[in-house]
C-alpha positions in Angstrom: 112.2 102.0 109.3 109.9 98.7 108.5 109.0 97.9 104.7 105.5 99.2 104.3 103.0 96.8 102.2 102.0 97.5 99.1 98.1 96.5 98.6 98.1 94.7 95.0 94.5 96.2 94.2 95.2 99.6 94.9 98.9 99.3 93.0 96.6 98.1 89.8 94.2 100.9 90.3 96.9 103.2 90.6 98.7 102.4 87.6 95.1 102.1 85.8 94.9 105.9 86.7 98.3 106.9 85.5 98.0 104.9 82.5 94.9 107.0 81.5 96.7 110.2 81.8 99.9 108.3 80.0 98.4 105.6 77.6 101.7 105.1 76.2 103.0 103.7 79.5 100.2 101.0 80.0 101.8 97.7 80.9 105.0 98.8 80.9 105.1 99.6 84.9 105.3 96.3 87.2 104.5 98.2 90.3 104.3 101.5 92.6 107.4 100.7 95.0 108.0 102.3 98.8 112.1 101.8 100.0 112.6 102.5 103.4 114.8 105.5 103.9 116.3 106.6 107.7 112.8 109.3 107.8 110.3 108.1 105.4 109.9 106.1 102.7 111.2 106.6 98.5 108.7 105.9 96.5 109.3 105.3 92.5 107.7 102.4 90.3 109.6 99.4 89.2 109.9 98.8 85.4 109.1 95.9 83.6 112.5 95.7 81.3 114.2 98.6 81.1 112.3 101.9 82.2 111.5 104.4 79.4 113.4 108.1 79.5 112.0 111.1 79.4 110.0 113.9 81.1 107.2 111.8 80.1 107.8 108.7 81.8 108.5 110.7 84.8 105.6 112.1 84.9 103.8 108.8 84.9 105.7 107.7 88.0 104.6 110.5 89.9 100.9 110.5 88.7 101.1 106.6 89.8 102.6 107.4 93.1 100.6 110.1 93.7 97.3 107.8 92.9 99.0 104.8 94.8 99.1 107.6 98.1 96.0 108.9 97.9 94.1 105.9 97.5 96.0 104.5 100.6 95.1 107.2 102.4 99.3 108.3 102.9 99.8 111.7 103.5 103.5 112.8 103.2 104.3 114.4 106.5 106.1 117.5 106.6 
């Protein structure tokens, strides 16, 4: 499977849109990330330092994904 591009804007809007859902996260998040698997892609953000723990930070990742997909226009194929 190829790397798929990440689109900078989209990546800051993304994490703008997480971050207002999870204000204590803002600026700590570098980036929404997409690893090529064998089928598909994993998609996780990359820290700045070390990332925080918790349910909480979790749940940032996946509001930024999610916000990162839809504004790409990626649906997740099933």
């Amino acid at each position: 499977m190829e790397p798929l591009t990440i689109d900078p804007e989209l990546n800051r809007l993304a994490l703008e849109e997480a971050a207002g859902q999870f204000p204590e996260f803002a600026g700590k998040a570098a980036g929404v990330v997409a690893r090529p698997l064998f089928r598909g892609y994993a998609w996780q953000l990359e820290w700045r330092g070390s990332p925080p723990e918790g349910q909480q930070a979790w749940e940032f990742q996946n509001a930024a994904v999610r916000a990162y997909k839809r504004l790409a226009g990626i649906q997740d194929k099933t």
